[in-house]
N, C-alpha and C positions, 0 to 999 in steps of 0.2 A: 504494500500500500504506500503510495505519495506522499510526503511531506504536507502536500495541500487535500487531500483526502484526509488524511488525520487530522488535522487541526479544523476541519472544517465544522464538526458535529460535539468537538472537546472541548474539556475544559483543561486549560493548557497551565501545568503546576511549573514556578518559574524555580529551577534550584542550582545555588550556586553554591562554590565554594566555604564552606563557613556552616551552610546551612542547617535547621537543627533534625534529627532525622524524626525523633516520633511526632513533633507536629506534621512534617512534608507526610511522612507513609499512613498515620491517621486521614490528615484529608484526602491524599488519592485511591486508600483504599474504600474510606467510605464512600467515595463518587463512584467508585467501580461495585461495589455491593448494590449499589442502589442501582445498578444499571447504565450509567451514565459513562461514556467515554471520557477518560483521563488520562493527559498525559503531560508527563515532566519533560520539562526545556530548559538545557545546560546553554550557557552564555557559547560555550566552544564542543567541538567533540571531543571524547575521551571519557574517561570517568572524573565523576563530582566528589568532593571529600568533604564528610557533612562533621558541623562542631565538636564530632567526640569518636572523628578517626571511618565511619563507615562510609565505605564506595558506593556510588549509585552511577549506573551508566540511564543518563538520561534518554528517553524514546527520541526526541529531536532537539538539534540547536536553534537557535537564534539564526542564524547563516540559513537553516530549511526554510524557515519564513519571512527572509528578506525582502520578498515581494509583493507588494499591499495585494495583490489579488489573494495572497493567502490569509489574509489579515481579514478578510471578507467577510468571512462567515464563523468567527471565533466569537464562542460564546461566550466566556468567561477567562480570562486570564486572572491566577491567583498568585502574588507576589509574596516572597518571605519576609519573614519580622523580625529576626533577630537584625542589630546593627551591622555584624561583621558583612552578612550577605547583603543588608541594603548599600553597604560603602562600595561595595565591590561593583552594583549594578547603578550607582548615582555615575561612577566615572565611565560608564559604557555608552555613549549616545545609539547606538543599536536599540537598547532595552526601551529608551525612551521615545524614537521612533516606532519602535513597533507598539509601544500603548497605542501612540495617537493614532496609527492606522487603524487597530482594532474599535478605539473610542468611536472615532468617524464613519466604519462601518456598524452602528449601536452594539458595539459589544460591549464588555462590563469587563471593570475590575474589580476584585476583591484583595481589601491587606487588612492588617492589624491596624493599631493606633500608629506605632512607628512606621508602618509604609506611606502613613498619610503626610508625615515629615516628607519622603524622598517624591511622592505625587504633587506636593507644592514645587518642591526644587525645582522637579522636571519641569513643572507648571512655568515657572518663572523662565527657565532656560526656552523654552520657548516659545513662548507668549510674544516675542519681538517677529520670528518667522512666522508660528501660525496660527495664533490667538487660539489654540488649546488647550483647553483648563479641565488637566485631569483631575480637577479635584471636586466636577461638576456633580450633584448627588444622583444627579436622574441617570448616572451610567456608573457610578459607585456601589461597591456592598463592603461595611466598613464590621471589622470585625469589635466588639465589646469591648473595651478592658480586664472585666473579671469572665468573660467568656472562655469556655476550653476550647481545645482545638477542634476535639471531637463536637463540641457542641457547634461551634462553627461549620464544620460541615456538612452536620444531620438539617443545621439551618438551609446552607448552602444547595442542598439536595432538597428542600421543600420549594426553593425556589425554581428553578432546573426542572424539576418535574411537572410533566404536564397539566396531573389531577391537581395538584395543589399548589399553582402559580402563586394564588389570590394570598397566600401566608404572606407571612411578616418576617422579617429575620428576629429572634431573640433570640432567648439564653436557653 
């Protein structure tokens, strides 16, 4: 399957270097229990080294969806929270072009509190080129404070799902 076939109907987990591993494998495995296509995107290829030494060979890079027609039909792109990986993806202008294409074709982002830090950054870095304000609510899903991971993505999955769009994100 295509780089642009998989990310078409997914939700796309962003996991970098640093990353923590039971938040990332909670949320992709509960989007894949629920049915729903997920998959993880390393900034390069090769294997990811997550906060406490474990290897993850991400399904696609950044580089497979360089081209906004693949950006098209992504539903959800979900960004990590700890610092180390958001530092890593603030200095990548790659990551932050491909929000905006997904933004512009109505895709969604989801992060924690601290992604909403690097969604301003970006916000600002490019606000002079394309007046892009990822930090717009009506394409945002902003995870709690005292939210678990797990709970975030049982939420995450209420949304995604067809029978029960009309939900709410909470705890």
């Amino acid at each position: 399957m295509s780089a642009n076939n998989i990310a078409q109907s997914c939700v796309l987990v962003v996991v970098v270097n640093g990353f923590e591993e039971a938040e990332t494998v909670a949320l992709i495995t509960t989007l894949r229990q629920a049915g729903l296509c997920a998959k993880s995107v390393g900034l390069a290829s090769g294997l990811v080294v997550s906060a406490h030494g474990l290897q993850l060979m991400p399904d696609l890079t950044l580089s497979d969806l360089d081209d906004p027609a693949k950006a098209k039909s992504v539903r959800l792109v979900v960004l990590p929270e700890n610092e180390q990986s958001l530092a890593r993806l603030e200095i990548d202008p790659r990551i932050h072009k491909f929000l905006r294409q997904v933004v512009a074709q109505r895709g969604q982002i989801a992060v924690g509190p601290r992604g909403m830090r690097f969604l301003k950054t970006s916000t600002r870095q490019s606000n002079a080129a394309d007046g892009c304000n990822l930090t717009d609510a009506s394409y945002l899903l902003v995870q709690e404070t005292d939210q678990s991971s797990e709970g975030f993505a049982r939420n995450l999955v209420r949304l995604l799902t067809p029978s029960s769009r009309s939900g709410a994100l909470g705890k």
